[in-house]
N, C-alpha and C positions, 0 to 999 in steps of 0.2 A: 158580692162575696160574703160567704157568711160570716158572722165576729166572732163564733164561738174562740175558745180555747183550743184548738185541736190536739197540741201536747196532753191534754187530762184527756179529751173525750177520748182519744186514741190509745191510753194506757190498758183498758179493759181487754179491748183486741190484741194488744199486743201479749198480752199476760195470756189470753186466752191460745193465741196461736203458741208461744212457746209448751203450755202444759198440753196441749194438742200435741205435740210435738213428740216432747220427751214419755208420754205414756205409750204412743201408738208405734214410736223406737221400739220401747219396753215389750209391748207385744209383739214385736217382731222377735227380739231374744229370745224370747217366753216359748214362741213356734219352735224356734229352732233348738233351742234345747231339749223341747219336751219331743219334735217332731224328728228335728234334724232336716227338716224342710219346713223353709218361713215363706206364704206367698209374698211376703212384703220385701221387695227388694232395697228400697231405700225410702226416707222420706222426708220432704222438704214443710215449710213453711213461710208464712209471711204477711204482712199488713199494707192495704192499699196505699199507696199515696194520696194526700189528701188532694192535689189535681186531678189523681184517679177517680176517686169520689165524689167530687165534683164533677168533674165528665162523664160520669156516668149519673150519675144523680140527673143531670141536665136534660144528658139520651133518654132517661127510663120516666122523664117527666113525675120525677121524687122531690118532693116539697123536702127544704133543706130541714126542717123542722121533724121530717118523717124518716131522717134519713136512716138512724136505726133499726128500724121494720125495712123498709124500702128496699137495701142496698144490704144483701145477704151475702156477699163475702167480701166484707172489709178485711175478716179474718179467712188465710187462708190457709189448709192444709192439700198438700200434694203428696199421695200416696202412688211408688213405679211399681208395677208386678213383672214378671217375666212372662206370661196368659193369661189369655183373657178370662180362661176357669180361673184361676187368681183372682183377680177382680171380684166375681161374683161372691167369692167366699169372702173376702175382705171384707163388702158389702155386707156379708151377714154378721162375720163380727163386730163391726159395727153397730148392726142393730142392736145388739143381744147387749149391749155395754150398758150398766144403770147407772154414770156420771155423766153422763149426756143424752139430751131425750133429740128423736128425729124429727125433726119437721115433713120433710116431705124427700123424694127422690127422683132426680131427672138420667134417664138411659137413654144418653149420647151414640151409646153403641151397638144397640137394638135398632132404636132411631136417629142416626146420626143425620147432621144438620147440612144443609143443603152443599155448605163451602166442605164436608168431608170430615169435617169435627168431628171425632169419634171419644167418648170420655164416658164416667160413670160419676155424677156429683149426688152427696148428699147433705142435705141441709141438716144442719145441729142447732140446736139451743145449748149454750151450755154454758152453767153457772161461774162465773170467778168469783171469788174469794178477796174483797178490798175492805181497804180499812173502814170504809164505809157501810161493810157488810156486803150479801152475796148478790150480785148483780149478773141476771142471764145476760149472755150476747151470743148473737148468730153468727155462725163460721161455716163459712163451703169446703167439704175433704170433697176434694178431686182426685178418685181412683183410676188410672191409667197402664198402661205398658210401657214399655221402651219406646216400642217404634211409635206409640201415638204421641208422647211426649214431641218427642223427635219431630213431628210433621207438627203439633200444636205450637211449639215454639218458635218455628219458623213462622209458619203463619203470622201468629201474632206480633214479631218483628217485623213482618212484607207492609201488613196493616198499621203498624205505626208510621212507615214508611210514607204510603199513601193515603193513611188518615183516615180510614177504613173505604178510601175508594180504589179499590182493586181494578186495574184493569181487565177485561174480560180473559183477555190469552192467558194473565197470568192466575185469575182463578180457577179457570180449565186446567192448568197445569198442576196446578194445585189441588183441585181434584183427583184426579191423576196420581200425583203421590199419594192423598190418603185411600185411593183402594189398592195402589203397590202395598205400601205399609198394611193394611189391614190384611190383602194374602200373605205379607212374610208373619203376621201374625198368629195365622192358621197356619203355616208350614210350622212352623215352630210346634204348635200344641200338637198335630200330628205327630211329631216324633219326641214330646214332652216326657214319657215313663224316659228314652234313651238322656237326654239331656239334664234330667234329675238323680240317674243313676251316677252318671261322669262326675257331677258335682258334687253328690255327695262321696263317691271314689276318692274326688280331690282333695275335699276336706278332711275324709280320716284320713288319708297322707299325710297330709300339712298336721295333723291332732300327735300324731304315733312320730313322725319322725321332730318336732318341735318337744315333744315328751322325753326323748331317746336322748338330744342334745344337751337338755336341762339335767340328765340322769349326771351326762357322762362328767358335766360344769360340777355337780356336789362332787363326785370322788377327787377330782380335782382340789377342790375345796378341804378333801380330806387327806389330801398328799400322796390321792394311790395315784401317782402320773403314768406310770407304767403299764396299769391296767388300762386308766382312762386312755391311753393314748393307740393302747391295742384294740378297744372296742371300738375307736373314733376310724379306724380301720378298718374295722367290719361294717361300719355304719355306709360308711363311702361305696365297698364292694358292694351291697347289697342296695345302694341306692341306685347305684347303675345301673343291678341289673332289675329295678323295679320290683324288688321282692315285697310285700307289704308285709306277707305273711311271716317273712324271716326278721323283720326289722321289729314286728311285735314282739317273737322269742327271743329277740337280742333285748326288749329293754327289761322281759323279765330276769334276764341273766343279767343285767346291771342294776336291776331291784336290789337282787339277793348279794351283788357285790357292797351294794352302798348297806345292806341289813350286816354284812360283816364288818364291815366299817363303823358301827356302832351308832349308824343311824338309819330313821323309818325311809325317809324320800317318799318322794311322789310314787302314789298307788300306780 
């Protein structure tokens, strides 16, 4: 067992997977603001277990002293897409990023790995910021979909299970789900332009009628109850019957109601 500190040695990873974190969130707003479609669906992070590391140090035959270079995703990031064209663009923002330089890239999903592993990983260096000054460390973002998620985590709980000795039937089967999963992942991009249109449908829904509510709350606030309580009436009718178009003309006529009420409100 090695004697280091692992509390200190582990500080850098762990600093490095959080600001991983919260920037590549950031760019996920950043898409969807600017774009109104972000491929990044969600994304996770996290720092091995020092058993982790050790057992894998052991498996990759990594001198515990090398274990820095060695053992490239102490730090990790897990970025979900909705497709697989997700992915690849991810991939390229990634590249293009100058707070983090790439080491190399491995394509799980070109060439997926005999057990049906299908992933997109790429290796980072990337500087943190300690009191000691700026120290690179290496982190794996793991860009994926739903459904590979989905069969990668299963997996890798069957394999802790059996200790990475799979029995045959069940990594046939296992097989098996990852090329189901990978055609619902092409069924999906197939009808991808219809799935992105719905979604963003739903979102200016949820934007125009969340906007309309907050209108009708300030007149409230300014004592016209009588108005607010007549709009919140048309809001209803017009939400049943799915009008989007009507519920937009209705918040400008609660614009111009809160502009005589002697105040600006929400554009």
């Amino acid at each position: 067992m090695d004697g280091r500190d692992w509390g200190k040695f582990l500080l850098p990873y762990e600093q490095a997977a959080e600001e991983l974190k919260v920037k590549l969130k950031s760019l996920r707003a950043e898409l969807k603001a600017r774009d109104e479609y972000a491929p990044i669906e969600f994304v996770t992070g996290r720092v091995k277990r020092v058993s982790s590391i050790l057992e894998k140090a052991r498996r990759l035959s990594v001198p515990l002293d090398r274990i820095e270079l060695g053992i490239e995703d102490i730090a990790g990031i897990r970025i979900m897409c909705q497709f697989v064209d997700d992915i690849h663009r991810v991939a390229e923002l990634i590249r293009q990023r100058k707070d983090l330089t790439l080491v190399y890239e491995k394509d799980y999903i070109t060439n997926y790995k005999d057990s049906g592993y299908r992933s997109y990983h790429l290796i980072v260096e990337y500087p943190v910021q300690t009191s000691l000054g700026s120290k690179p460390v290496l982190a794996e973002i793991q860009i994926r979909t739903l459904a590979m998620n989905f069969w990668a985590t299963i997996e890798h709980s069957l394999n802790y299970k059996y200790r990475d000795q799979l029995p045959e039937h069940v990594r046939e089967r296992l097989r098996n789900a990852a090329e189901a999963a990978f055609q619902l992942d092409n069924e999906m991009s197939s009808i991808r332009q219809e799935i992105v249109d719905a979604q963003q449908d739903f979102e200016e829904s949820s934007v125009i009628v969340r906007r309309v509510l907050n209108q009708i709350q300030e007149l409230y606030f300014f004592r016209r109850v009588r108005e607010a309580a007549q709009f919140q009436l048309r809001v209803n009718e017009l939400w049943e019957q799915d009008d989007l178009w009507g519920l937009k003309e209705l918040s400008h006529e609660i614009q111009a109601a809160l502009d005589r009420a002697g105040k600006g409100g929400t554009p």
